[in-house]
KOLDO-158097 format. One record per residue (C-alpha): residue number from 0; y negated, z negated, x negated. Coordinates in nm, 4 decimals. Layout:
BEGIN
SITE     i         c2         c3         c1
SITE   NUM          Y          Z          X
...
***
This chain:
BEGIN
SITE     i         c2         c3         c1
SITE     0    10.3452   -12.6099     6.1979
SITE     1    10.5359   -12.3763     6.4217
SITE     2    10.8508   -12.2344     6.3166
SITE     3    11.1746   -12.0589     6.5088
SITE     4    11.4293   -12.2973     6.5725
SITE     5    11.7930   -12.2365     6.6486
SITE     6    12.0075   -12.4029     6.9207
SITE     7    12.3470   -12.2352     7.0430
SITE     8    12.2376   -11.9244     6.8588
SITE     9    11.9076   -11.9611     7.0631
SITE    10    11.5937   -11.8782     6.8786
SITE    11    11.2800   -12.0826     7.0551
SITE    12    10.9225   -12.1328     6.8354
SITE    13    10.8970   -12.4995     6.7740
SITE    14    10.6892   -12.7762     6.6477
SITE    15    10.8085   -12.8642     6.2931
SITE    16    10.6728   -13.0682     5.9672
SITE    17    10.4752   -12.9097     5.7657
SITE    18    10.6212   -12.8445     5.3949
SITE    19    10.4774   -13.0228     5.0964
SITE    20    10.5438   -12.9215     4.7673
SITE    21    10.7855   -13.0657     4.5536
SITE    22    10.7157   -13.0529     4.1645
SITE    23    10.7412   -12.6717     4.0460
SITE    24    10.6485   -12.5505     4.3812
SITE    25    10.3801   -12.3822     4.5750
SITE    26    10.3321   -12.4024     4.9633
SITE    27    10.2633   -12.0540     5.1165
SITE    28    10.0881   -11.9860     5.4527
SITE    29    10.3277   -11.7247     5.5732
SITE    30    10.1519   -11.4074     5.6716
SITE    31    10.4667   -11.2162     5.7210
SITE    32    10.8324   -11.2639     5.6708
SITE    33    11.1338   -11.0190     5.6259
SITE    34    11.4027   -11.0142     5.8461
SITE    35    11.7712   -10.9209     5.7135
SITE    36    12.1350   -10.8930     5.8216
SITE    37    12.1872   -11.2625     5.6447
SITE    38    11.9543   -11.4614     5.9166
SITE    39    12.1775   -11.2437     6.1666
SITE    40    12.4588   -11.4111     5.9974
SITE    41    12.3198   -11.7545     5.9826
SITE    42    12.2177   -11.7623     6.3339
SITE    43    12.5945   -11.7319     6.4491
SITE    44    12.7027   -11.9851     6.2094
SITE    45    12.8152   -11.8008     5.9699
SITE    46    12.6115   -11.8060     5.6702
SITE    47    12.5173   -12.2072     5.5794
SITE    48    12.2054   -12.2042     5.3743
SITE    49    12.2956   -12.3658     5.0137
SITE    50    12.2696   -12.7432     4.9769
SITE    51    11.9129   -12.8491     4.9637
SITE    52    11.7605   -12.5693     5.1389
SITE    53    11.5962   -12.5127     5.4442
SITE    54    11.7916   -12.5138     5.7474
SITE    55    11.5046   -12.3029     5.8886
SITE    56    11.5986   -11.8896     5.8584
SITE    57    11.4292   -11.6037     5.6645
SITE    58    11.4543   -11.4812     5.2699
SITE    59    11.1539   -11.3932     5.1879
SITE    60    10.8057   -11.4343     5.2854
SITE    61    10.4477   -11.2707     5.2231
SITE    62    10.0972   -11.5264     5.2501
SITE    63     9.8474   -11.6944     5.0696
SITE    64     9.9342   -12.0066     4.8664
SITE    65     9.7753   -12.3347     5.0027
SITE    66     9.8932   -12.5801     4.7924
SITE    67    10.0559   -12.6082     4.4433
SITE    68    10.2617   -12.9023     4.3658
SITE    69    10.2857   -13.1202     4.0121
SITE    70    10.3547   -12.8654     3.7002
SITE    71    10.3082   -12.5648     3.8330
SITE    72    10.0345   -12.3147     3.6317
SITE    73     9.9673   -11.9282     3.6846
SITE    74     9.9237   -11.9608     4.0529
SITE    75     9.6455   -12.1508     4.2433
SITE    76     9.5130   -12.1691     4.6305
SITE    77     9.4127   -11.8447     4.7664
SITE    78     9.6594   -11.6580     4.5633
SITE    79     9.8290   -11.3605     4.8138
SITE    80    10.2008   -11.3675     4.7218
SITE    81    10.4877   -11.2851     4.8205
SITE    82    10.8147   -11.4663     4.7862
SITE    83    11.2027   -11.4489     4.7646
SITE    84    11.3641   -11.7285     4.9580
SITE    85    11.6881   -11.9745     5.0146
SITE    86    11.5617   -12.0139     5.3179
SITE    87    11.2778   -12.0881     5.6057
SITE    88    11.1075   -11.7932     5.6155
SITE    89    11.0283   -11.8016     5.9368
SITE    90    10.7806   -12.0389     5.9649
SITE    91    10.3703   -12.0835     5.9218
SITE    92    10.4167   -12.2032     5.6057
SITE    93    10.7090   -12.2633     5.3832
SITE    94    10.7352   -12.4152     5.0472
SITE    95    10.9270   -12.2588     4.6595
SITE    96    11.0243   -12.2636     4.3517
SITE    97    10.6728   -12.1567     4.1635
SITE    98    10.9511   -11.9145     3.9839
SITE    99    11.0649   -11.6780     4.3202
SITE   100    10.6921   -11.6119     4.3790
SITE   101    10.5475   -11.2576     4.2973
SITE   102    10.2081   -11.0880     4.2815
SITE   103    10.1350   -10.9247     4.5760
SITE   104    10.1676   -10.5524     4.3787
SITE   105     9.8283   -10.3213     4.3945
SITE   106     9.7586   -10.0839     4.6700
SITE   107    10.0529   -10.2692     4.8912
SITE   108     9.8793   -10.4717     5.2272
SITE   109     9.9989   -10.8073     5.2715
SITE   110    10.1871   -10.7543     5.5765
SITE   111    10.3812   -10.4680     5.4098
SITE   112    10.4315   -10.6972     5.0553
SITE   113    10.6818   -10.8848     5.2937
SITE   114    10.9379   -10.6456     5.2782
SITE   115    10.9567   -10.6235     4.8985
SITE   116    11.1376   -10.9510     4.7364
SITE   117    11.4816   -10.9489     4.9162
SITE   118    11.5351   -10.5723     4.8220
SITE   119    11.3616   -10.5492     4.5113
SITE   120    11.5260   -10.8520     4.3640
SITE   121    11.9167   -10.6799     4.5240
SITE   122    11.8149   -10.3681     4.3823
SITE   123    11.6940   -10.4207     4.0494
SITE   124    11.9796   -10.7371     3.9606
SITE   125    12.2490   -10.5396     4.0793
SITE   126    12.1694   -10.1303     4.0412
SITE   127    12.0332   -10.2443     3.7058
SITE   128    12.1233   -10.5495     3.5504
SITE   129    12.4761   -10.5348     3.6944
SITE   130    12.5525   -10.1730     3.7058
SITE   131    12.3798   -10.0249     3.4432
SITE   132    12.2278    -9.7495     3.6122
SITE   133    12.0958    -9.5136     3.3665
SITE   134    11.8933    -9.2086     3.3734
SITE   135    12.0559    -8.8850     3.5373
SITE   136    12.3601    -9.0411     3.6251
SITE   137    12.4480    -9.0377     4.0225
SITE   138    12.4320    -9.3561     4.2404
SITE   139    12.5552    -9.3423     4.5622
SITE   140    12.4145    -9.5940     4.8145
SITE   141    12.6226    -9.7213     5.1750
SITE   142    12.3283    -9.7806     5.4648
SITE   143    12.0778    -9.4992     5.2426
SITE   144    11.8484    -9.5814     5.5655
SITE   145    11.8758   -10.0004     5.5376
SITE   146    11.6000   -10.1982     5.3908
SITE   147    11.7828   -10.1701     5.0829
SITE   148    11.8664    -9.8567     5.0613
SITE   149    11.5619    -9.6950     5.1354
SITE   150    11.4638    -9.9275     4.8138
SITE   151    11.7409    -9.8394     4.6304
SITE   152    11.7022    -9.4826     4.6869
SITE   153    11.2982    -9.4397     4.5568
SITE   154    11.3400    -9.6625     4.2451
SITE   155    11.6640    -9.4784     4.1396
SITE   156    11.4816    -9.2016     4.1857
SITE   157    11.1925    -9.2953     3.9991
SITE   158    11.4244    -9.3786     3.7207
SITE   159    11.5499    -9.0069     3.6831
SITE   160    11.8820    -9.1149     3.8530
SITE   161    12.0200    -8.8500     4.1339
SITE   162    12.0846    -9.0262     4.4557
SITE   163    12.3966    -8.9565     4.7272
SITE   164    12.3312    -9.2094     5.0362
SITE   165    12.5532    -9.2655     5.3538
SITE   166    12.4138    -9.2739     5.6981
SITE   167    12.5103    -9.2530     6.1112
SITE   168    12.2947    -8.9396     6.1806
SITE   169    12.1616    -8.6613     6.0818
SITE   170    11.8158    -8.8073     6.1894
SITE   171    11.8513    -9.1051     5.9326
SITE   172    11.9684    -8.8759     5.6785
SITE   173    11.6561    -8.6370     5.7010
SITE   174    11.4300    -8.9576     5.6721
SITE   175    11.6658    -9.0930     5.3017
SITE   176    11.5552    -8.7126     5.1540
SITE   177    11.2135    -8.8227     5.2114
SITE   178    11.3031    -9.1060     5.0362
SITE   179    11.4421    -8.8907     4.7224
SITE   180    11.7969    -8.8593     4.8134
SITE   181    11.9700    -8.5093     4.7289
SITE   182    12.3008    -8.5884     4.8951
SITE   183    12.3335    -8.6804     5.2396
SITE   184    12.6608    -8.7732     5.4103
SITE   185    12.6615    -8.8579     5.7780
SITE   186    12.9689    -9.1132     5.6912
SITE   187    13.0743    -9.0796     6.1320
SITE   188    13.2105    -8.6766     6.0461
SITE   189    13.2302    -8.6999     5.6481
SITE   190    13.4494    -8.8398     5.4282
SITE   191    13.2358    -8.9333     5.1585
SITE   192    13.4831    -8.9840     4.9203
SITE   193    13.5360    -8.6439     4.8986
SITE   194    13.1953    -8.5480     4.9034
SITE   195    13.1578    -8.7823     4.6104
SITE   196    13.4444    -8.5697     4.4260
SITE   197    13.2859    -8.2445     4.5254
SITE   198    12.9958    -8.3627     4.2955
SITE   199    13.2177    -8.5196     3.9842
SITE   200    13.2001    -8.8575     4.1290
SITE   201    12.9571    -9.1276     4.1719
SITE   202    12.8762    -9.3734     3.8362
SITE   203    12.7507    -9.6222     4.0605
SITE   204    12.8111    -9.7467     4.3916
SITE   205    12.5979   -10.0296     4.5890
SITE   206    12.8140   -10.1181     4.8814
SITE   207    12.7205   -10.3118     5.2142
SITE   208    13.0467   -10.2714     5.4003
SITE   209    13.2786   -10.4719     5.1666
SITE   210    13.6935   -10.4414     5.2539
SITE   211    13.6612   -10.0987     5.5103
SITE   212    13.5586    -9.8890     5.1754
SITE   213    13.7189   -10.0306     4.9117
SITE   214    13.9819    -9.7496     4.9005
SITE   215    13.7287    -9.4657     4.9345
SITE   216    13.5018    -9.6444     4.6811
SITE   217    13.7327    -9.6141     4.3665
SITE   218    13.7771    -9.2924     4.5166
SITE   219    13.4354    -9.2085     4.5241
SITE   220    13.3991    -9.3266     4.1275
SITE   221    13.3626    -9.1091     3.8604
SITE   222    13.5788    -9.2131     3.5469
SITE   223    13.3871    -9.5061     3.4037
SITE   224    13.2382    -9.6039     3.7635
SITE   225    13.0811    -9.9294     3.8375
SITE   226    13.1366   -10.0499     4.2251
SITE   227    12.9229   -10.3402     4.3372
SITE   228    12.9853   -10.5064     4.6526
SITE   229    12.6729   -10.6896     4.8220
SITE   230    12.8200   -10.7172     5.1630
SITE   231    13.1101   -10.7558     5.3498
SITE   232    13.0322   -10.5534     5.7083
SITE   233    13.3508   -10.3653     5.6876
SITE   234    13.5370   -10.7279     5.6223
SITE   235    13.6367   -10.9380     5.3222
SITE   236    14.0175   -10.8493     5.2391
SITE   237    14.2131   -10.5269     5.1438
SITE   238    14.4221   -10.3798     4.9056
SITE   239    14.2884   -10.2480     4.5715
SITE   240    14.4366    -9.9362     4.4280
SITE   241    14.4688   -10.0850     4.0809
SITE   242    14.6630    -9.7772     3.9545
SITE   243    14.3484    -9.5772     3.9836
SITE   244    14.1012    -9.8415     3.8893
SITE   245    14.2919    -9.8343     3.5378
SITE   246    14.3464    -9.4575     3.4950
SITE   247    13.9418    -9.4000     3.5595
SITE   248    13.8534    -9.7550     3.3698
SITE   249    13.6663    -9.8451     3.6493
SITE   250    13.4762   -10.1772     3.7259
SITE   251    13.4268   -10.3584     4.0220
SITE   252    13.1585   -10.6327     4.0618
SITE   253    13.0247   -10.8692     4.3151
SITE   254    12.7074   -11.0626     4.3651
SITE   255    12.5414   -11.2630     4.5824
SITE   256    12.1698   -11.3211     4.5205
SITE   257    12.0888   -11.6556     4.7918
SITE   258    12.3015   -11.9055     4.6293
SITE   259    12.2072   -11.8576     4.2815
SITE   260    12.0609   -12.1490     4.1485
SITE   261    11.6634   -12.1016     4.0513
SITE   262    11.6976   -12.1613     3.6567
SITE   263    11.9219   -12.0545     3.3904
SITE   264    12.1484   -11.7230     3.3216
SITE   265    12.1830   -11.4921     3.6279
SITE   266    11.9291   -11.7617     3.8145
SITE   267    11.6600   -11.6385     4.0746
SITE   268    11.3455   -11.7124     3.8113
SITE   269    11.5388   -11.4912     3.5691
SITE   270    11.5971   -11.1821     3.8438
SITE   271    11.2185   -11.2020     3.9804
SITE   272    11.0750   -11.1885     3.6761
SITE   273    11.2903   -10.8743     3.5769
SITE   274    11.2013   -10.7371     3.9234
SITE   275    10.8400   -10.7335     3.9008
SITE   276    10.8706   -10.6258     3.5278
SITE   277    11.0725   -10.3117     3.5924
SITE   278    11.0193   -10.2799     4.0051
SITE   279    10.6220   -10.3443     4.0188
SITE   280    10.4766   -10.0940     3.8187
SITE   281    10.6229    -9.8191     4.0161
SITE   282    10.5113    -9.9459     4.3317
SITE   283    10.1500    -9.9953     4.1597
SITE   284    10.1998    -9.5589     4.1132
SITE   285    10.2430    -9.5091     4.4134
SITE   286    10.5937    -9.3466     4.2754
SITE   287    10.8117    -9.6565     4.4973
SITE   288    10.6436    -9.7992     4.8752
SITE   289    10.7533   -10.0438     5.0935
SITE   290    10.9127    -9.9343     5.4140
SITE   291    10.8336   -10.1109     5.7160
SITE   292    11.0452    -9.9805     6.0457
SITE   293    10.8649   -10.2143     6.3106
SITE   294    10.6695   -10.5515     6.2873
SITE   295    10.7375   -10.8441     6.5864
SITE   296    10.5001   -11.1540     6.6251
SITE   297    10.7124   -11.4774     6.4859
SITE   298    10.7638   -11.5943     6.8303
SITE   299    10.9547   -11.2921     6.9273
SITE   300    11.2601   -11.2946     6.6394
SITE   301    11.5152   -11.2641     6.9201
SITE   302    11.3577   -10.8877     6.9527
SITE   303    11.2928   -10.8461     6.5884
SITE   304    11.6908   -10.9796     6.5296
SITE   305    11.8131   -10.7566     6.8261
SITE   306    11.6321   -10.4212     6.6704
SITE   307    11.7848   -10.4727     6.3224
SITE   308    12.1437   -10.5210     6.4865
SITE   309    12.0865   -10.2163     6.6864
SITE   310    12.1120   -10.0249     6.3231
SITE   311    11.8272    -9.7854     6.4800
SITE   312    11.5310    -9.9538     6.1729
SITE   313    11.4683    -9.7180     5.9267
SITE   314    11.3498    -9.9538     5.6119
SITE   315    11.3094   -10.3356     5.7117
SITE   316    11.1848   -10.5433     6.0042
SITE   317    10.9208   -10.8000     5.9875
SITE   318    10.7850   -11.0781     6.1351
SITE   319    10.4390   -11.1636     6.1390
SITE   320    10.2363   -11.4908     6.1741
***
C-alpha cells in the first residue's frame, strides 16, 4: 500500500506493507483521514507515537473495513466506518482496535465522517466526562474556530449550554456564531478574562494553549470552575495563582486522549462508546455537522500540514485516498 513517509521532517508517499489484523482488530481501506496539530507535532519530532503503534502519522481515519481479524463480532467487510487512531492514518489502509471504530453516523458522507472521531472523542471525554458540563451553564472554548472547537461549540450548544469562544478575527468569530456561539472574543484586542467576568465567569474552560493562559484561565472561572488543559501551544510551565484557585474552589484537569491504553477505566473503548452514545444522535438530527475547511489528496500532506499551521482552516483538514 501507499502511505506518507517521513524523513528529516520530509513527507514523500511511499511503498509500505500492507496491515493485517491482529486479534480484536479490523483493517480499514482509508477513504479519508483527519489531519490535526499532533501529526504537526510528530513530524518535527516531537510527539513519539506510544509503544506499539504505528510510526506512520494520522488519528483518525474514515473507509470501509476489509478485513476483520480473530474475535472480533459487530463489524464485517464492507462496513463504512470511521475510526479514532494511535496512529497511521495516513495510509490506504490501516489496521485497530475493533473498540475505536464507529458507525459512520446517518446523513454524514464518508469523506466528511473523517473529521468526527478525534474531536468527538476530545469533546465529549473531556467537556463531559471530565468537566461536567451541564445544561445552561457557560463553557468557554480557546481556538472556537479549530476542529475542535467548532465541535465543541454545536454539541454544547445542543446540550442547552451557552457558549463564549476565542478567536484571531473578527472573520473567524462571525463563522463560531454560526456555529452557536453567543460570545465572541477576538483574543489579539480582548482580554478575555475580563470578558469572561463581564458575564459572571465561565464554569468550564477547554484550553489549547496550555502555560500562556493559565493566569487568565482561573481568572476567567466562575467560583466552582473546571479548567481543562488539552494542549500546550502557549507552552508547558507557569505559575499557578493558587490563592485564587482556593478562594473560587476551582479545579484544574488535564488529559491526553492518544496514549490512553484501549481497555479499562478512562481507556479509548470506554470514551468511543460514550461518544457515539451521547455525540451520534445529534449529528443523526442534523442538530451537530461535521466541519470540513479544505480536503488535499494523501500525496499532498505537506499542503494539507502547511494550511492547518497557517491557522486560516475553519473546522478540520482532511486527507483523502
Amino acid at each position: 500500500m501507499k502511505a506518507i513517509v517521513v524523513e528529516a521532517e520530509n513527507l514523500s508517499l511511499q511503498d509500505v506493507p500492507d496491515p493485517s489484523p491482529a486479534a480484536g482488530e479490523v483493517v480499514i481501506d482509508v477513504v479519508a483521514a483527519g489531519v490535526n496539530r499532533a501529526d504537526l507535532l510528530q513530524r518535527a519530532g516531537n510527539y513519539p507515537p506510544p509503544p506499539g503503534a504505528s510510526e506512520i502519522m494520522g488519528l483518525e481515519v474514515s473507509g470501509r473495513i476489509s478485513a476483520v481479524g480473530e474475535g472480533v463480532s459487530g463489524w464485517q467487510v464492507g462496513d463504512e466506518v470511521c475510526a479514532l487512531l494511535a496512529g497511521g492514518g495516513y495510509a490506504e489502509k490501516v489496521a485497530v482496535p475493533a473498540e475505536q471504530v464507529m458507525q459512520v453516523p446517518r446523513g454524514v458522507d464518508l469523506v466528511s465522517a473523517a473529521a468526527l472521531p478525534e474531536v468527538a472523542c476530545t469533546v465529549s471525554s473531556n467537556v463531559f466526562d471530565t468537566a461536567g458540563l451541564s445544561t445552561g451553564e457557560l463553557l468557554l472554548i480557546h481556538g472556537g474556530s479549530s476542529g475542535i472547537g467548532t465541535h465543541a461549540t454545536q454539541v454544547a450548544h445542543a446540550m442547552g449550554a451557552r457558549v463564549a469562544v476565542t478567536a484571531r478575527n473578527r472573520e473567524k468569530l462571525e463563522r463560531c456564531r454560526e456555529f452557536g456561539a453567543e460570545i465572541l472574543i477576538e483574543y489579539t484586542s480582548e482580554d478575555f478574562a475580563a470578558v469572561m467576568k463581564e458575564h459572571g465567569g465561565a464554569d468550564v474552560i477547554l484550553d489549547i494553549i496550555g502555560a500562556k493562559y493559565l493566569a487568565s484561565n482561573i481568572k476567567a472561572l466562575a467560583t466552582g470552575g473546571r479548567l481543562v488543559i488539552i494542549g500546550m501551544q502557549g507552552g508547558t510551565k507557569a505559575e499557578l495563582p493558587i490563592g485564587l484557585l482556593l478562594a473560587k474552589r476551582l479545579s484544574v484537569m488535564g488529559t491526553t486522549l492518544r496514549a490512553r491504553p484501549v481497555h479499562g477505566p478512562g481507556g479509548k473503548a470506554e470514551i468511543v462508546a460514550a461518544t457515539v452514545g451521547r455525540t451520534w444522535p445529534l449529528i443523526e438530527s442534523g442538530k451537530v455537522q461535521p466541519v470540513v475547511d479544505r480536503t488535499f489528496p494523501l500525496a499532498e500532506a505537506a499542503a494539507a500540514h502547511a494550511h492547518l499551521d497557517s491557522g486560516d482552516a475553519v473546522g478540520k483538514v482532511l486527507l483523502t485516498v
